[in-house]
CHARMM internal coordinates of N, CA and C (Angstrom, degrees):
IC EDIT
DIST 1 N 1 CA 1.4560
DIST 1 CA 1 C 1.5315
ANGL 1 N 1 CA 1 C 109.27
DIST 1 C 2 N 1.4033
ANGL 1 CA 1 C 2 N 121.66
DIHE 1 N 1 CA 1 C 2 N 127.44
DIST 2 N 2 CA 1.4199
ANGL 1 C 2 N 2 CA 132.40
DIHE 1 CA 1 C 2 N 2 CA 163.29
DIST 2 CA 2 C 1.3713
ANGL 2 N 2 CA 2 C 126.25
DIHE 1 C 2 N 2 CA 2 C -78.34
DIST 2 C 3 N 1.6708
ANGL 2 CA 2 C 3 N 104.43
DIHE 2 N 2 CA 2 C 3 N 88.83
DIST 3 N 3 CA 1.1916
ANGL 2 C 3 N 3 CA 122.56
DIHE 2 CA 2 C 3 N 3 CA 139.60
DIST 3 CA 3 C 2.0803
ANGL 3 N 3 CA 3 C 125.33
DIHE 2 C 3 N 3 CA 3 C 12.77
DIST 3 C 4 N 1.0521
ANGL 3 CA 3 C 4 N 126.83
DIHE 3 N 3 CA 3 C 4 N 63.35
DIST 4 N 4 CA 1.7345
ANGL 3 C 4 N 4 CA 112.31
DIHE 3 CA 3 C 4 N 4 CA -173.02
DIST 4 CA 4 C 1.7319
ANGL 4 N 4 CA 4 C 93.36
DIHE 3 C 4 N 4 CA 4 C -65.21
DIST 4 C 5 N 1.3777
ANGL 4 CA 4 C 5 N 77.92
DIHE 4 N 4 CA 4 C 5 N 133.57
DIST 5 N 5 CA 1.7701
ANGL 4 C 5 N 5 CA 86.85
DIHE 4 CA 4 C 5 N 5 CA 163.17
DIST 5 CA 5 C 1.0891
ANGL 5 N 5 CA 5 C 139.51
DIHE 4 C 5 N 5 CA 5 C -39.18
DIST 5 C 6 N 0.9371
ANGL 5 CA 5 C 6 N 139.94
DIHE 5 N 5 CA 5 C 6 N 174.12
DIST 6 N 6 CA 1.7933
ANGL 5 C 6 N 6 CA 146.82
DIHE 5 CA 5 C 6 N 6 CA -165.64
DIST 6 CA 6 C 2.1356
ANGL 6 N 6 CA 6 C 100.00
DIHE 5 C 6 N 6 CA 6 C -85.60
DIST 6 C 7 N 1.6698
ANGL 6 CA 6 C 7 N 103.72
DIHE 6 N 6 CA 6 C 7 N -52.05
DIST 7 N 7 CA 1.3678
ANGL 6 C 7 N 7 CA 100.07
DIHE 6 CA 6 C 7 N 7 CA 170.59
DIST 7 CA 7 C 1.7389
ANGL 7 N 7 CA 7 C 138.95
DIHE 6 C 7 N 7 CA 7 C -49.27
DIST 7 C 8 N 1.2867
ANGL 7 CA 7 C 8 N 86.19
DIHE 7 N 7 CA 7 C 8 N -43.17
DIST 8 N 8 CA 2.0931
ANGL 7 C 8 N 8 CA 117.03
DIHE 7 CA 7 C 8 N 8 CA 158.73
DIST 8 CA 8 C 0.9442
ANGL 8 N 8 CA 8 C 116.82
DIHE 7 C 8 N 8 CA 8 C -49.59
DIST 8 C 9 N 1.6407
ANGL 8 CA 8 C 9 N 116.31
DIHE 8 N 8 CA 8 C 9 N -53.99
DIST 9 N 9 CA 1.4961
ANGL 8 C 9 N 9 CA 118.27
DIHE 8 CA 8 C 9 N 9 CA -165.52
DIST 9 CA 9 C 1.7637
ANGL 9 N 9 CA 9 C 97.42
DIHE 8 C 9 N 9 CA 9 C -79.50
DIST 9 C 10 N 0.9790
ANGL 9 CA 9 C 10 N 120.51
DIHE 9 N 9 CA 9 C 10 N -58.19
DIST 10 N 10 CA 1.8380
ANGL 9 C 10 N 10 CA 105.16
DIHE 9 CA 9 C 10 N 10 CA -170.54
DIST 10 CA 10 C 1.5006
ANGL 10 N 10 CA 10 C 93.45
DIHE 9 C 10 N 10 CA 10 C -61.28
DIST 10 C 11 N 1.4429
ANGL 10 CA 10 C 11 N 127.06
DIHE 10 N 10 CA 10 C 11 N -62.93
DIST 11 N 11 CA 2.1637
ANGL 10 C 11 N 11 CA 113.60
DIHE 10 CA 10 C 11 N 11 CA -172.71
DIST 11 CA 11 C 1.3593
ANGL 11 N 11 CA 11 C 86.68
DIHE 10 C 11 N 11 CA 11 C -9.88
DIST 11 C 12 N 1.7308
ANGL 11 CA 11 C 12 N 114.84
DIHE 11 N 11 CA 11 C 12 N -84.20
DIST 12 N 12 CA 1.2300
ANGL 11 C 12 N 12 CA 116.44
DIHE 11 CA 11 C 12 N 12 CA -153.48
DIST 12 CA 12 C 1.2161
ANGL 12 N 12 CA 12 C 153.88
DIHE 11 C 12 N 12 CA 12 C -30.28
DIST 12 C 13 N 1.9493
ANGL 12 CA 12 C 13 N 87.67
DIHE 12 N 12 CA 12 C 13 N -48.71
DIST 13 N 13 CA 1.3941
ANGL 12 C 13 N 13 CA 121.85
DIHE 12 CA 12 C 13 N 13 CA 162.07
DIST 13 CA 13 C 1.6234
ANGL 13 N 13 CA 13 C 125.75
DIHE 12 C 13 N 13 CA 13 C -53.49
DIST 13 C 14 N 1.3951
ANGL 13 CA 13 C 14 N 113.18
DIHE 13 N 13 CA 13 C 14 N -46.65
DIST 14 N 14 CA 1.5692
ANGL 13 C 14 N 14 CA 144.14
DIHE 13 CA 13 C 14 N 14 CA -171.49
DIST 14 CA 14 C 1.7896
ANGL 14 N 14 CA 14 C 82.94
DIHE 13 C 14 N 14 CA 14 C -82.88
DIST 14 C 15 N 0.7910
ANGL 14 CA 14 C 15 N 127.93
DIHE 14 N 14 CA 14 C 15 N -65.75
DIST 15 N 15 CA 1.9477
ANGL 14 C 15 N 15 CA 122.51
DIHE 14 CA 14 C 15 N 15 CA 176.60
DIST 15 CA 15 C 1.4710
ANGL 15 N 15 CA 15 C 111.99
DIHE 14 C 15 N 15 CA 15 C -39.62
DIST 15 C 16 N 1.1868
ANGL 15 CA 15 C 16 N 107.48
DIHE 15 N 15 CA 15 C 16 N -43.84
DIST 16 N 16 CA 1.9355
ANGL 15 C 16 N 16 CA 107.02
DIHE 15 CA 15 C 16 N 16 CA -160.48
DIST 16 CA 16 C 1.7434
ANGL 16 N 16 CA 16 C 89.14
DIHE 15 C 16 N 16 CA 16 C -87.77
DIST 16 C 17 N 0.6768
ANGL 16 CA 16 C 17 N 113.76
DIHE 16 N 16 CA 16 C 17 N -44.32
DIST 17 N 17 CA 2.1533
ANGL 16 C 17 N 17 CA 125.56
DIHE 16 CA 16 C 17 N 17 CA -161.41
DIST 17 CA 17 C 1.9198
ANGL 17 N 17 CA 17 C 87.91
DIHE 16 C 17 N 17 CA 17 C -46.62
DIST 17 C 18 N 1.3125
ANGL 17 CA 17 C 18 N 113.84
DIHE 17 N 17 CA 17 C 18 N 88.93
DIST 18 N 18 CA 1.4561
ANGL 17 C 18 N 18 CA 104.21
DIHE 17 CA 17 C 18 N 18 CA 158.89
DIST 18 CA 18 C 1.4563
ANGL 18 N 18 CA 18 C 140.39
DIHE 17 C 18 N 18 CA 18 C -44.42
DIST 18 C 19 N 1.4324
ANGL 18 CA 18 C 19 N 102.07
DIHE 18 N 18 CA 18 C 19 N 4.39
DIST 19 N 19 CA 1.5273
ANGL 18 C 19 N 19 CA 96.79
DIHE 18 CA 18 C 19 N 19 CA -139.73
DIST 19 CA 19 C 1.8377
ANGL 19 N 19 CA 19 C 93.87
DIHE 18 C 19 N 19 CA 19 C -111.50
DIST 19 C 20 N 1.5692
ANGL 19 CA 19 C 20 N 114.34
DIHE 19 N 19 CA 19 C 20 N -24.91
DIST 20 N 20 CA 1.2125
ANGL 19 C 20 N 20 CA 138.56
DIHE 19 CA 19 C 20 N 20 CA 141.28
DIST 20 CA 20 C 1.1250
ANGL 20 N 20 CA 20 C 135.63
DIHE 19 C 20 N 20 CA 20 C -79.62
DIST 20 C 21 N 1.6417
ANGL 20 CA 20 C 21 N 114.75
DIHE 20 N 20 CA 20 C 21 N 145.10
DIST 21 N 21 CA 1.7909
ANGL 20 C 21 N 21 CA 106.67
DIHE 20 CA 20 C 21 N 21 CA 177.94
DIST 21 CA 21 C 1.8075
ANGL 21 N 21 CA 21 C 81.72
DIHE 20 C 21 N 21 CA 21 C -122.96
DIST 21 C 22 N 1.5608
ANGL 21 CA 21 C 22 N 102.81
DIHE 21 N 21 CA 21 C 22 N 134.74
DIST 22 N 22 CA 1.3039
ANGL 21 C 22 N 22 CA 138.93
DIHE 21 CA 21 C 22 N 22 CA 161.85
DIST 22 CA 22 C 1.7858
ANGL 22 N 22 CA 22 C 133.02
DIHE 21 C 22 N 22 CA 22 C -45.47
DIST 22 C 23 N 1.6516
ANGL 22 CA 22 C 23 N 95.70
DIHE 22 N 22 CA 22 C 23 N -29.73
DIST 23 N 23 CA 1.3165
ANGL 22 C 23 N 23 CA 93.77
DIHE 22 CA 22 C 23 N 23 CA 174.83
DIST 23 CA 23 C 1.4639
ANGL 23 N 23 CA 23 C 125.87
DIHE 22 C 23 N 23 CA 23 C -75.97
DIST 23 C 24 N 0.9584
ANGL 23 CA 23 C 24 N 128.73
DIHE 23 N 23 CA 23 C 24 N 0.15
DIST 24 N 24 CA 1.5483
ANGL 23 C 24 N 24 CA 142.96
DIHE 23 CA 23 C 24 N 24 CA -165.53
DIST 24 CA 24 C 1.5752
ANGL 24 N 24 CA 24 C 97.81
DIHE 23 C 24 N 24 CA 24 C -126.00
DIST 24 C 25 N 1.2056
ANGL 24 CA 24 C 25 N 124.87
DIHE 24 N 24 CA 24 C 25 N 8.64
DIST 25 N 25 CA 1.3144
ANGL 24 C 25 N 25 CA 139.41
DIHE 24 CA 24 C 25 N 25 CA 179.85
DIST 25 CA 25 C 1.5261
ANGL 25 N 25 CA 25 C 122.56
DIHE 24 C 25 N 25 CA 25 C -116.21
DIST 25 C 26 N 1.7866
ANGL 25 CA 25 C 26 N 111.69
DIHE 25 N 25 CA 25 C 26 N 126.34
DIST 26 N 26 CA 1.2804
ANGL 25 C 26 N 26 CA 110.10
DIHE 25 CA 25 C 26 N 26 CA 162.54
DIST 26 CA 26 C 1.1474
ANGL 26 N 26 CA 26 C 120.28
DIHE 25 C 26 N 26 CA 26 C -159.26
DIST 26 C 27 N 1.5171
ANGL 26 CA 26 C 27 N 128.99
DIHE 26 N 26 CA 26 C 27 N 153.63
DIST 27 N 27 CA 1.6546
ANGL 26 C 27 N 27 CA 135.94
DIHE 26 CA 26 C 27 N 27 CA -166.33
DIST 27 CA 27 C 1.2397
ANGL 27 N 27 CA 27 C 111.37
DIHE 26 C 27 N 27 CA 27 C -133.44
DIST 27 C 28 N 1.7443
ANGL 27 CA 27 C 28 N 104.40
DIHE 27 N 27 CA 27 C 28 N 167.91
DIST 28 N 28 CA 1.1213
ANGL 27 C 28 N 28 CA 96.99
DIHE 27 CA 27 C 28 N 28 CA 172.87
DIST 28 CA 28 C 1.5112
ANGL 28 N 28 CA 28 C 100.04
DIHE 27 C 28 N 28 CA 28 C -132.09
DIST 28 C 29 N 1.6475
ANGL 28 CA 28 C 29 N 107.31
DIHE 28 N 28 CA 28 C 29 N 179.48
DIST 29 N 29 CA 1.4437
ANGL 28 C 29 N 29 CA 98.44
DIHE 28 CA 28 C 29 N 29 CA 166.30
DIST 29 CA 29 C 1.1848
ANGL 29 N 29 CA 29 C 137.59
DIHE 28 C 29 N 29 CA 29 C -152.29
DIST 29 C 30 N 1.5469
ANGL 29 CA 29 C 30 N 140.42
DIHE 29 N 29 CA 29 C 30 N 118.52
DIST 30 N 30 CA 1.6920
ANGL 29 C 30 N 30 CA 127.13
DIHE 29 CA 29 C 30 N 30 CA -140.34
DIST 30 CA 30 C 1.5505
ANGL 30 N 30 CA 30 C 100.37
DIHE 29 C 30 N 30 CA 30 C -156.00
DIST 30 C 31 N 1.4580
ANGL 30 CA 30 C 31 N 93.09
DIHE 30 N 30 CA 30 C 31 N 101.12
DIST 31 N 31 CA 1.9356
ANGL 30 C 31 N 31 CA 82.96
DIHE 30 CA 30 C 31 N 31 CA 168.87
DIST 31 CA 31 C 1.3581
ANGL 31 N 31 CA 31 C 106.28
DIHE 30 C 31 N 31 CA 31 C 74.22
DIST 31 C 32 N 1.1391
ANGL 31 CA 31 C 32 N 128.76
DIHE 31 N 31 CA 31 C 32 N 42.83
DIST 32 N 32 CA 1.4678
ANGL 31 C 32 N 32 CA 138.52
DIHE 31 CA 31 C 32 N 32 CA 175.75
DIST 32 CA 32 C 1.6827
ANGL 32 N 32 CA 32 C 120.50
DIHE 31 C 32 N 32 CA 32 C 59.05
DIST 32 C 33 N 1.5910
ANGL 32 CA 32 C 33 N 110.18
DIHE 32 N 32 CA 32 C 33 N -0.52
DIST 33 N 33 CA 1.2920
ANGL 32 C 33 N 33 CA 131.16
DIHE 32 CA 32 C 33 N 33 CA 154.47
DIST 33 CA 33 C 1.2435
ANGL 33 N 33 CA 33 C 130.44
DIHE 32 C 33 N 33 CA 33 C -43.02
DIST 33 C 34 N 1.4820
ANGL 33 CA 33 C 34 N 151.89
DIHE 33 N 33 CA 33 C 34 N 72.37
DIST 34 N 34 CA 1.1014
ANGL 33 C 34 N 34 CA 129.79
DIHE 33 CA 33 C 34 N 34 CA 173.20
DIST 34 CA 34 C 1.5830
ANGL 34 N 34 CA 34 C 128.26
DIHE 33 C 34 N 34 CA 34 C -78.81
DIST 34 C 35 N 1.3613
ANGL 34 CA 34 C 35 N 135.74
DIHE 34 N 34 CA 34 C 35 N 148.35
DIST 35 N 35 CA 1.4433
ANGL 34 C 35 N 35 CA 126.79
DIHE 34 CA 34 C 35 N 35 CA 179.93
DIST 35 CA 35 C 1.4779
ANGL 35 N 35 CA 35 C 90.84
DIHE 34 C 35 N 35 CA 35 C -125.47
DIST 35 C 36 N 1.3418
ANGL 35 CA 35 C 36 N 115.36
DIHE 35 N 35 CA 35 C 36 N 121.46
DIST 36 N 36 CA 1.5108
ANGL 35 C 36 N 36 CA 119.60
DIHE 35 CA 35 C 36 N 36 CA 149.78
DIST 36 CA 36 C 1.5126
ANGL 36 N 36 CA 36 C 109.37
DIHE 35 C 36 N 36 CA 36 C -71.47
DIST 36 C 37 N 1.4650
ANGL 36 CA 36 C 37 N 115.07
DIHE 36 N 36 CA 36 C 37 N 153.61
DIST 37 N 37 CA 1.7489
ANGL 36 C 37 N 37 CA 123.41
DIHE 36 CA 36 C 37 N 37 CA 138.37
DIST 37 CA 37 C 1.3195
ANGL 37 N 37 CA 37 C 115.75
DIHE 36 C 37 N 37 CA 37 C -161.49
DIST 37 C 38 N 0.7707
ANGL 37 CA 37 C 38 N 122.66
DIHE 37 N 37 CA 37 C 38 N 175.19
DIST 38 N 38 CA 1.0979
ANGL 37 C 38 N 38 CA 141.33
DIHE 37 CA 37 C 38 N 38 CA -179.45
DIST 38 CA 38 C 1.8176
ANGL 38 N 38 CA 38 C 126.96
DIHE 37 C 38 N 38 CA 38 C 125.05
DIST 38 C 39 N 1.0164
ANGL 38 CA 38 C 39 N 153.26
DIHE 38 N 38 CA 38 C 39 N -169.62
DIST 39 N 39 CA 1.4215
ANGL 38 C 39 N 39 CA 152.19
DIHE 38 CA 38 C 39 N 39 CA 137.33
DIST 39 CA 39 C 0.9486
ANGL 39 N 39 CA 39 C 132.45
DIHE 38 C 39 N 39 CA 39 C -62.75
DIST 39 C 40 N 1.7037
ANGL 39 CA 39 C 40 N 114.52
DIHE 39 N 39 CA 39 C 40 N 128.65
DIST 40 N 40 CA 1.4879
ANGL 39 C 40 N 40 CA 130.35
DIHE 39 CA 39 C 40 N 40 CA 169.64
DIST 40 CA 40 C 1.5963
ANGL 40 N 40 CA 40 C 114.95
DIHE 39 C 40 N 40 CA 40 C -129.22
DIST 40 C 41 N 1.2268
ANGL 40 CA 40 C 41 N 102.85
DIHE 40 N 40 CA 40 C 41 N 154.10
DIST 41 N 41 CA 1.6017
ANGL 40 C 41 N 41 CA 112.19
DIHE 40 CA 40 C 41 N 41 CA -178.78
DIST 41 CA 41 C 1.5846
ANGL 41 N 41 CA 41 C 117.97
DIHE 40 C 41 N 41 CA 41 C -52.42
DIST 41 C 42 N 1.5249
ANGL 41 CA 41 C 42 N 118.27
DIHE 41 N 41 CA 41 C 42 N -34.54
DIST 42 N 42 CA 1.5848
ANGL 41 C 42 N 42 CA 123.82
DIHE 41 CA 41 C 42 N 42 CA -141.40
DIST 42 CA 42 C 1.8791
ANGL 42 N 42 CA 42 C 87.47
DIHE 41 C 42 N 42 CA 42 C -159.34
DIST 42 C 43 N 1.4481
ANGL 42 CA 42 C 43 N 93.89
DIHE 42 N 42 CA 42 C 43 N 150.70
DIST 43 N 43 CA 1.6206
ANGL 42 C 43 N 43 CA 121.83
DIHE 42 CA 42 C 43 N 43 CA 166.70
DIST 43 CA 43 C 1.7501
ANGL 43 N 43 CA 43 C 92.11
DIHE 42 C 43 N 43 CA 43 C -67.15
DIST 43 C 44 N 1.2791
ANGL 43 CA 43 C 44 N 126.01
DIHE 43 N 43 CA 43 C 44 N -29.74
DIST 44 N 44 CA 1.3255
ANGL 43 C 44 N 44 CA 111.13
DIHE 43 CA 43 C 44 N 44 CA -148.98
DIST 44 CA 44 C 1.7374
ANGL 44 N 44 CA 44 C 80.89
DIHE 43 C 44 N 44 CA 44 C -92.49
DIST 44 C 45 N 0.9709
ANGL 44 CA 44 C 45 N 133.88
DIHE 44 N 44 CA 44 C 45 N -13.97
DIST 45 N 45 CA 1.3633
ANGL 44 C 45 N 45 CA 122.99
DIHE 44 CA 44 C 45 N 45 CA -170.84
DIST 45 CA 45 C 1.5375
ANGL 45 N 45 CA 45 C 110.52
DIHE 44 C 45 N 45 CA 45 C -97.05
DIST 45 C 46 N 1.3718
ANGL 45 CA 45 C 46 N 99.01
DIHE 45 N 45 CA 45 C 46 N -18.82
DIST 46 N 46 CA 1.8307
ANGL 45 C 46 N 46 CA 95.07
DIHE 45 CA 45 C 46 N 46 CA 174.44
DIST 46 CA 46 C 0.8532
ANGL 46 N 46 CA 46 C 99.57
DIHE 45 C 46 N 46 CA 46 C -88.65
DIST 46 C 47 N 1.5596
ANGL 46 CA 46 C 47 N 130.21
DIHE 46 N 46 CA 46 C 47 N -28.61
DIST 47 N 47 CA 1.9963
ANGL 46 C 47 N 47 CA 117.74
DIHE 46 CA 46 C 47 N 47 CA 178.59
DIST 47 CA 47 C 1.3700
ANGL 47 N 47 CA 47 C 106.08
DIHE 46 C 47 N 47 CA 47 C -53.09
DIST 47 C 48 N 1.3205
ANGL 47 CA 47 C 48 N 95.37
DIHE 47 N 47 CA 47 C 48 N -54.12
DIST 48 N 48 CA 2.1236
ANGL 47 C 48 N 48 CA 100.24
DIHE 47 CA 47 C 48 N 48 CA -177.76
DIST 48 CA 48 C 1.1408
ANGL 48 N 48 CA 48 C 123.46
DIHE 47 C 48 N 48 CA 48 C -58.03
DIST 48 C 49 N 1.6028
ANGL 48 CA 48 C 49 N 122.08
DIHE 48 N 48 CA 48 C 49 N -34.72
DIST 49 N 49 CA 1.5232
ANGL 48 C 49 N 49 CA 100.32
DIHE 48 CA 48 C 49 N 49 CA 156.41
DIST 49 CA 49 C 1.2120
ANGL 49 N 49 CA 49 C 137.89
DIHE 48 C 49 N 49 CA 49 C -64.41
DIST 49 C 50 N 1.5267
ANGL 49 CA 49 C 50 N 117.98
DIHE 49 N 49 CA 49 C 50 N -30.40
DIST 50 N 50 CA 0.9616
ANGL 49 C 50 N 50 CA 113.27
DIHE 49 CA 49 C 50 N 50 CA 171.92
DIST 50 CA 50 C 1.6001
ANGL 50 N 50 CA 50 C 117.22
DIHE 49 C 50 N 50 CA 50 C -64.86
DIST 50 C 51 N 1.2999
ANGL 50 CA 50 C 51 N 131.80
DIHE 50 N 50 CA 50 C 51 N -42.36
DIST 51 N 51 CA 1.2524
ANGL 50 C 51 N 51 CA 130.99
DIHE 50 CA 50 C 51 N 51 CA -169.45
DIST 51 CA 51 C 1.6019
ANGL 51 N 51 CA 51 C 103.95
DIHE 50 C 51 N 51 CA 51 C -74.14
DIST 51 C 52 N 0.9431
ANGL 51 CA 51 C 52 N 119.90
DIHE 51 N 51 CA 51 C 52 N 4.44
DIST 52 N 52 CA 1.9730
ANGL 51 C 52 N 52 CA 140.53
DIHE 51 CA 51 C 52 N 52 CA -170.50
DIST 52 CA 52 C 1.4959
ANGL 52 N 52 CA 52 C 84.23
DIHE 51 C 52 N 52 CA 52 C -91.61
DIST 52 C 53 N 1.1821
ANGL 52 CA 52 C 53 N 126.15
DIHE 52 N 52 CA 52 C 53 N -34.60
DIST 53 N 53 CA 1.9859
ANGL 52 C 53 N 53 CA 110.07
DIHE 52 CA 52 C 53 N 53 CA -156.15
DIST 53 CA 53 C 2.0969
ANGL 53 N 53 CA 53 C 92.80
DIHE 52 C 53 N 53 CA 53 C -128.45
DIST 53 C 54 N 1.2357
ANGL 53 CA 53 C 54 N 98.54
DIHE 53 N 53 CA 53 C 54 N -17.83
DIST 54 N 54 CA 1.6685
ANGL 53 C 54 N 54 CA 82.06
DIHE 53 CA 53 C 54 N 54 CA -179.36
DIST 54 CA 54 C 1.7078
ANGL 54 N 54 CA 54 C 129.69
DIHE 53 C 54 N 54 CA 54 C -64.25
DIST 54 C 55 N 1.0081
ANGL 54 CA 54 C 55 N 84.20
DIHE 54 N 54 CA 54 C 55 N -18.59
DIST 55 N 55 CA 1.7516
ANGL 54 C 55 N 55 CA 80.12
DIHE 54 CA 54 C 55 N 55 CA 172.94
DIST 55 CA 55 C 1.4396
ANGL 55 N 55 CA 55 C 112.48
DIHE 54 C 55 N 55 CA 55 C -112.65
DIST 55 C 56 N 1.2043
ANGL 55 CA 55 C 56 N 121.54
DIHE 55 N 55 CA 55 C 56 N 29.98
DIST 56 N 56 CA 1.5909
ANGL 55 C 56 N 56 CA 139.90
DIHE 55 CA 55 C 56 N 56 CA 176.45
DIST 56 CA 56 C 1.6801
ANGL 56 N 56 CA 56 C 102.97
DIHE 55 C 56 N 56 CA 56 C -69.22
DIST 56 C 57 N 1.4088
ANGL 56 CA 56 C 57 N 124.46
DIHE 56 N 56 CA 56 C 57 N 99.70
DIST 57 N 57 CA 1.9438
ANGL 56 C 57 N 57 CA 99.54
DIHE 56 CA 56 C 57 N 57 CA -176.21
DIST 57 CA 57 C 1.9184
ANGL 57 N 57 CA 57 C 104.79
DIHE 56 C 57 N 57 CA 57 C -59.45
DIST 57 C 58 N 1.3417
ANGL 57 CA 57 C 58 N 75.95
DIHE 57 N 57 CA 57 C 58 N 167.15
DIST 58 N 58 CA 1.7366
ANGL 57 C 58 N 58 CA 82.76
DIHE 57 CA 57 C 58 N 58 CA -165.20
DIST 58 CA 58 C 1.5105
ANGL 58 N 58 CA 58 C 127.51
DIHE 57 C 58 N 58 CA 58 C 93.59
DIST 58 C 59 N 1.0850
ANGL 58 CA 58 C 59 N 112.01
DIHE 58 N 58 CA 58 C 59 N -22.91
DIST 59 N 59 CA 1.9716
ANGL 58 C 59 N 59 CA 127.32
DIHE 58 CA 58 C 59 N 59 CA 171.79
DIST 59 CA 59 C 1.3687
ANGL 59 N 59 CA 59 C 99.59
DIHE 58 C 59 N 59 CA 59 C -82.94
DIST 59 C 60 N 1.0950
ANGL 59 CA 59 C 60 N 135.96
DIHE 59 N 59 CA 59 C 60 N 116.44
DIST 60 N 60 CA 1.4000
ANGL 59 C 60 N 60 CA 136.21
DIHE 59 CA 59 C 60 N 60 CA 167.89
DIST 60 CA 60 C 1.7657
ANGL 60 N 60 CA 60 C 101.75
DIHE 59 C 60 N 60 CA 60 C -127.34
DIST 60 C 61 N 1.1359
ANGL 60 CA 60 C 61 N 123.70
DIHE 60 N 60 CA 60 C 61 N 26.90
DIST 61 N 61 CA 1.8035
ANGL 60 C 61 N 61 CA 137.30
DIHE 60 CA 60 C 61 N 61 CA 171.62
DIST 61 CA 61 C 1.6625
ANGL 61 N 61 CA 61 C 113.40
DIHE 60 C 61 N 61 CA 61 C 155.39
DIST 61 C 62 N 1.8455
ANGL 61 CA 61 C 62 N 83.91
DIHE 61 N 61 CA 61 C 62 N 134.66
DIST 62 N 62 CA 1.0615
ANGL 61 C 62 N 62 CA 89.19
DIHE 61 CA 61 C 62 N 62 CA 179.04
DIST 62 CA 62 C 1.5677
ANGL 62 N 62 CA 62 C 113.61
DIHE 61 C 62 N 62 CA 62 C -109.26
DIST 62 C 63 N 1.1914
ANGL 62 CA 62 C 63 N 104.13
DIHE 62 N 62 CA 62 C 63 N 176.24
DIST 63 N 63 CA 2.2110
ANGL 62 C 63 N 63 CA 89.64
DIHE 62 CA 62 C 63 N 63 CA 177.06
DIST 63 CA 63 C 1.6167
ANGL 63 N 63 CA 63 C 84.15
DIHE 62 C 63 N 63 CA 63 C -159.28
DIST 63 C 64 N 1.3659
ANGL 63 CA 63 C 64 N 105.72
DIHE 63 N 63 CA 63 C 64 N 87.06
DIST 64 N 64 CA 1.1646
ANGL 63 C 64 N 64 CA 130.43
DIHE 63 CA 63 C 64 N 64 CA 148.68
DIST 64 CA 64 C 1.4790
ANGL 64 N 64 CA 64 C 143.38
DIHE 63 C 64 N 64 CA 64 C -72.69
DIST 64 C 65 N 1.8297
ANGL 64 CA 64 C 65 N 88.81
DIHE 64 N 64 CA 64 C 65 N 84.14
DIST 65 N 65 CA 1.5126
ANGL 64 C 65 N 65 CA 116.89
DIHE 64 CA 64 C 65 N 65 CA -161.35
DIST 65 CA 65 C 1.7699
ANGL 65 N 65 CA 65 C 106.49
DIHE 64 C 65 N 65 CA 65 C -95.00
DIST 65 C 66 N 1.1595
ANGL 65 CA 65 C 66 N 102.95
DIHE 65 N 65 CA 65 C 66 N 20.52
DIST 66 N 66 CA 1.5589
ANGL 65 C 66 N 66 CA 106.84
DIHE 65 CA 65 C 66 N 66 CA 169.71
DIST 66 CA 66 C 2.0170
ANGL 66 N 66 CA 66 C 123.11
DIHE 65 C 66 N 66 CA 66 C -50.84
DIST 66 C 67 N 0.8281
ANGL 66 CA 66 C 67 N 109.06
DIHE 66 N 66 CA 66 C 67 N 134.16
DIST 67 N 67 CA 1.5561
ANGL 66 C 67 N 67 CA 112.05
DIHE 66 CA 66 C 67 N 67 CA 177.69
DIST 67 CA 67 C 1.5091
ANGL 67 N 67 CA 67 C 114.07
DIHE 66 C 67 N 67 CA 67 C -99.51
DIST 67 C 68 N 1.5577
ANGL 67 CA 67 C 68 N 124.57
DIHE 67 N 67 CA 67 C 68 N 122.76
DIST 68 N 68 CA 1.2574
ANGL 67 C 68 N 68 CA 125.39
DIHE 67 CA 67 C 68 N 68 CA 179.98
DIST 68 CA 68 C 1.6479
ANGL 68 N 68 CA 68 C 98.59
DIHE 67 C 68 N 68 CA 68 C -77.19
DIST 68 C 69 N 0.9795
ANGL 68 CA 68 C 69 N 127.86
DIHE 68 N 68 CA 68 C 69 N 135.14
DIST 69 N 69 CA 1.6758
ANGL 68 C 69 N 69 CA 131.66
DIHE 68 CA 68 C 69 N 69 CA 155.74
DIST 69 CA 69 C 1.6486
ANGL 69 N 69 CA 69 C 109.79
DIHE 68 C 69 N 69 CA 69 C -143.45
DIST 69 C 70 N 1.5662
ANGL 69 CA 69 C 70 N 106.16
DIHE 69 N 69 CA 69 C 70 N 134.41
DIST 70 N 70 CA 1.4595
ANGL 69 C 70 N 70 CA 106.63
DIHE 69 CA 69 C 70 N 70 CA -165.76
DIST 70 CA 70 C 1.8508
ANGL 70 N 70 CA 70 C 92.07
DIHE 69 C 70 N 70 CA 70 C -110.08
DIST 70 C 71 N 1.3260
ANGL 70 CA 70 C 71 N 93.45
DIHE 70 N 70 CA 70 C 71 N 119.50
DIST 71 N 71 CA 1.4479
ANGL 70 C 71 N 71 CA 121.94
DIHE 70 CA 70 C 71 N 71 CA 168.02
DIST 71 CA 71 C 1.5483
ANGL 71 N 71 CA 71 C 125.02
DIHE 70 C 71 N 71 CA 71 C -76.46
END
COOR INIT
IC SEED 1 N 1 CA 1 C
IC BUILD
């Protein structure tokens, strides 16, 4: 069985997570490192992404550089 990459697996994760919308969203990924950034509406929406990719195997830190800005 083929393994999807580490980049695939959070898209996916960050796609399904209702609780966030993706377009104002972006990561990176290195060595089981992930970095969010980009803009979200709410604290409650940067918690949820992050908790969207933490139990992803392969994430061993996150650096959740998300920016709150209220629209």
């Amino acid at each position: 069985m083929i393994e999807m990459p580490l980049d695939d697996r959070v898209l996916t994760a960050l796609e399904r997570n209702p609780y966030i919308e993706r377009r104002n969203l972006r990561f990176e990924t290195s060595s089981g490192r992930v970095t969010l950034r980009g803009v979200v509406n709410t604290y409650f929406q940067k918690q949820m992404a992050q908790e969207a990719i933490k139990r992803i195997e392969g994430v061993d830190e996150i650096a959740n550089e998300l920016e709150v800005c209220w629209t």
